[in-house]
C-alpha positions in Angstrom: 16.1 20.8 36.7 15.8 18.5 33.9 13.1 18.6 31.3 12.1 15.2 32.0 11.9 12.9 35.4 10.6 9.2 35.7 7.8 8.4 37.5 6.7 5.1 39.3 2.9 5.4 39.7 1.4 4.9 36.3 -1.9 6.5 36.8 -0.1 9.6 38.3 2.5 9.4 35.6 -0.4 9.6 33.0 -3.2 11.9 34.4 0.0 14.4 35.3 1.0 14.2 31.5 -2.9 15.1 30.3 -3.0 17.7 32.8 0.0 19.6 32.2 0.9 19.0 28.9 -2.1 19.1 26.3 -4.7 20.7 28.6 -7.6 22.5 26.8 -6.8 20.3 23.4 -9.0 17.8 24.3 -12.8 17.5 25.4 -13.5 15.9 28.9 -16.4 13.9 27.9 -15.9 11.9 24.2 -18.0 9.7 22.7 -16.7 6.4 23.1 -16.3 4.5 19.5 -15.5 0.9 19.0 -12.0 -0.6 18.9 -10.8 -1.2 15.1 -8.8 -4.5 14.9 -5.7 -3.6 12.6 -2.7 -5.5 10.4 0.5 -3.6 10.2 3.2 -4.9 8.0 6.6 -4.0 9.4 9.8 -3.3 6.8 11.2 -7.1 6.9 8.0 -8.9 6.8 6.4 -9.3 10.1 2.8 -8.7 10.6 1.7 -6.6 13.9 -1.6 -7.1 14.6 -3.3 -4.0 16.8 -6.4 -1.8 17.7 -7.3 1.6 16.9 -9.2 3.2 18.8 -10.5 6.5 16.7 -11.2 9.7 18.6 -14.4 11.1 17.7 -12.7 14.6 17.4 -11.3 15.1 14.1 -7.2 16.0 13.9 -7.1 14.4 17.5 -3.7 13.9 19.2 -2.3 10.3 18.8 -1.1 7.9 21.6 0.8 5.0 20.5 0.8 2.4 23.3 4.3 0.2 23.7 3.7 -3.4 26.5 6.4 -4.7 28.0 8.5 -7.1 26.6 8.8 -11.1 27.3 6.2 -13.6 27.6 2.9 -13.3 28.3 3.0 -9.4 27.7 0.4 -8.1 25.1 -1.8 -5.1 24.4 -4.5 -7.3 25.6 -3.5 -7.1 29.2 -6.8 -5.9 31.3 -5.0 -2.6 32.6 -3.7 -1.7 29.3 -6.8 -2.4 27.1 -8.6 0.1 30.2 -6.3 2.6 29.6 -6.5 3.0 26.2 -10.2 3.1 26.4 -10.0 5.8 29.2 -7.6 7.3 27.0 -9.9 7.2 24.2 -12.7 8.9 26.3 -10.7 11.9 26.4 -10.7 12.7 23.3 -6.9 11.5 21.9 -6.8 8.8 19.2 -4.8 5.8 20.3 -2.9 2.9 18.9 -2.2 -0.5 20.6 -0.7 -3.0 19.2 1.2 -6.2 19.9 5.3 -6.3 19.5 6.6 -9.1 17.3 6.0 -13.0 18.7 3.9 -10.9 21.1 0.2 -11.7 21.9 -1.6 -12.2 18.4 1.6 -10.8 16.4 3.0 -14.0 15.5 3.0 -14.4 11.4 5.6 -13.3 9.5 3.9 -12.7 6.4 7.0 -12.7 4.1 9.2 -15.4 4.8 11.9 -14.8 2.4 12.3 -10.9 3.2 12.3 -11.8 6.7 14.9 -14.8 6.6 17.3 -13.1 4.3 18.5 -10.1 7.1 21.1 -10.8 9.4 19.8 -10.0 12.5 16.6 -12.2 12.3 18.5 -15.1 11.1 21.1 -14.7 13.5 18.8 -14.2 16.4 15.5 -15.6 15.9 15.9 -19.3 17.1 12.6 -21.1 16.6 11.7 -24.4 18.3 11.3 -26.2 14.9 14.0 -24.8 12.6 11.9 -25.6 9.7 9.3 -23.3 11.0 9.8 -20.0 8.7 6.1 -18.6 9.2 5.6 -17.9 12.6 7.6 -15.8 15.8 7.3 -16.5 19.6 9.1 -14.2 21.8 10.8 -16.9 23.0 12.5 -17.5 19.8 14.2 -14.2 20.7 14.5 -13.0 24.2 17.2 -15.2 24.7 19.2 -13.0 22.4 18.4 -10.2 24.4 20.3 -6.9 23.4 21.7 -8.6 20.6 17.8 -8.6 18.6 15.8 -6.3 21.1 16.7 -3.0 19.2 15.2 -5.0 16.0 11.9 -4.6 17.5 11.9 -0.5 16.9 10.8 -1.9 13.6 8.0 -2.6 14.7 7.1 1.5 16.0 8.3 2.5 13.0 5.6 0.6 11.2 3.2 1.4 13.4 3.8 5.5 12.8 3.6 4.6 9.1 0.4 3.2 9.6 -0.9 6.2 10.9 0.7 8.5 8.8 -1.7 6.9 6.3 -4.9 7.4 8.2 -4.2 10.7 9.2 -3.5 11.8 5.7 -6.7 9.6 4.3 -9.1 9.4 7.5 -8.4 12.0 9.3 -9.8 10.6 12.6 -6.0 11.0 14.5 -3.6 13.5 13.9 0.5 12.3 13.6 2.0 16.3 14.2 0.8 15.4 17.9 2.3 12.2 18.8 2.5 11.0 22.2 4.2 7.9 23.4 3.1 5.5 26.1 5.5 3.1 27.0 5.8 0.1 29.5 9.5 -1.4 31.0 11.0 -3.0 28.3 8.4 -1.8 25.6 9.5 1.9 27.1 12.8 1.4 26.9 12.2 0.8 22.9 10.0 4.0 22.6 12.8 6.0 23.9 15.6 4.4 20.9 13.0 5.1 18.7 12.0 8.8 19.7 15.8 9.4 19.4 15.8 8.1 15.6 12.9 9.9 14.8 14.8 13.3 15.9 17.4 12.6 13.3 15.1 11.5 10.3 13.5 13.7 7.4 10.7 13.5 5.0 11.6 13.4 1.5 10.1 14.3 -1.2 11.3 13.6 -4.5 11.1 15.6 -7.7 8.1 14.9 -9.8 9.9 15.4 -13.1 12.6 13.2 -11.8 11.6 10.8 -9.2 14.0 7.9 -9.2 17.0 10.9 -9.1 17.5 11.2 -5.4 19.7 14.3 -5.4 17.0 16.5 -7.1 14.2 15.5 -4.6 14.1 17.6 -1.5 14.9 16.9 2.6 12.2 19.2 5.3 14.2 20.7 7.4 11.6 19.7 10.4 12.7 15.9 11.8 10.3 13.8 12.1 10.7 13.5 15.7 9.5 17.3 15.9 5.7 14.9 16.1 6.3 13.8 19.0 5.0 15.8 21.5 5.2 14.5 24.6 6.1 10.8 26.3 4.9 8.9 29.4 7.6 6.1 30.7 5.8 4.1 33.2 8.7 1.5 34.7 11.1 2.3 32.0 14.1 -0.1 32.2 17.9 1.3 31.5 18.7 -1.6 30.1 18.0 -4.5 27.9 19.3 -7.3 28.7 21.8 -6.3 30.8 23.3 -3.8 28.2 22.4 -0.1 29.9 20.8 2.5 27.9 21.4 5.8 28.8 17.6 7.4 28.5 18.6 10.9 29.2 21.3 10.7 26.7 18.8 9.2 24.1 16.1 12.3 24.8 17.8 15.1 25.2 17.2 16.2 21.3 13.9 15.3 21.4 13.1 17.2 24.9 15.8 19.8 24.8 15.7 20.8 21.4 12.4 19.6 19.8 10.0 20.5 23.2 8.9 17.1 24.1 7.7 16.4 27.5 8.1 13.4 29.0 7.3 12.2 32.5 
């Protein structure tokens, strides 16, 4: 039996995941603490806007939340922004935010960067071509798998981001990921769960810290975070180009010990 099956109902999906997975980590009854609106700058210049939601348990597990893709999809959507919160109430740490050209996630704060790589200049296609500032998901989905992948970008900032405040603020805990994804938005959380099962921390050599080949690899991927994943209506394509999702988690699930549902 495989390690991993996809279910339809979301709620089930989720409440099986909390049950069976990461019972007894948590409390039952949390206090509830306010949404923190956030700006996450992603590698070529777009800024993500999102909301953390802090667990009041220190070292709590992390939930990053991934919408669906196309327009009029956000983190704002009433069932997601309920979720999260209930989420929240148990205890885990969670991250929402909006993909790029996605709900409030529509400035590219660095222009130049952003215009100067290939696949944004290739793919992005904005109403007014003289409009360099701003992204719509519009400008985009019509390039579907062509730019799609681009947007795993965005997760990876996102994990930075917390990497930060779990070293500094310690009020979520990044060696217990888990990833909540929706269609589309799934579909990306699955390429990038895969990346993160081939990637490694470096740490370069004080004495010589611009000489790569005396700094030193962990032998742990960084995927070995991600504990566990919840795919609620998790597409096997984009845009008409399949994606083989079992191929794509086998590392992480087989190897690694994620559970995902």
């Amino acid at each position: 039996m495989s390690r991993f099956s996809f279910l339809a109902n979301p709620f089930f999906a989720v409440s099986l995941f909390l049950a069976g997975v990461l019972l007894g980590q948590v409390s039952a009854h949390a206090q509830q603490l306010p949404g923190e609106a956030v700006n996450i700058v992603t590698v070529d210049g777009v800024k993500l806007k999102g909301t953390f939601y802090p667990s009041a348990a220190k070292d709590a597990p992390v939930v990053i939340m991934l919408h669906g893709i196309g327009e009029g999809k956000n983190m704002k959507a009433p069932a997601w922004e309920g979720l999260a919160k209930t989420l929240q109430s148990k205890s885990y740490a969670v991250m929402a935010f909006d993909f790029r050209g996605h709900g409030d996630s529509t400035t590219i704060d660095e222009p130049k960067l952003f215009w100067s790589l290939k696949p944004n200049a290739l793919s992005v296609r904005p109403k007014d071509p003289k409009e360099k500032e701003t992204i719509d998901v519009k400008d985009y989905i019509k390039s579907g798998a062509a730019y799609l992948p681009v947007l795993v970008n965005d997760i990876a900032a996102v994990r930075a981001y917390l990497d930060r405040r779990s070293d500094t603020n310690k009020d979520c805990n990044t060696s217990s990921i888990i990833v909540l994804g929706a269609e589309a938005g799934a579909t990306l959380g699955a390429l990038w769960i895969n990346a993160e099962s081939y990637r490694y921390k470096f740490t370069p050599n004080p004495m010589f810290p611009t000489n790569p080949k005396l700094g030193k690899f962990d032998t742990r991927p960084e995927g070995a975070d991600i504990i566990g994943a919840v795919f609620l209506g998790i597409q096997p394509s984009l845009e008409k180009r399949p994606v083989r999702i079992s191929a794509l988690l086998q590392t992480s699930c087989k190897q690694q010990g994620m559970a995902a549902a």
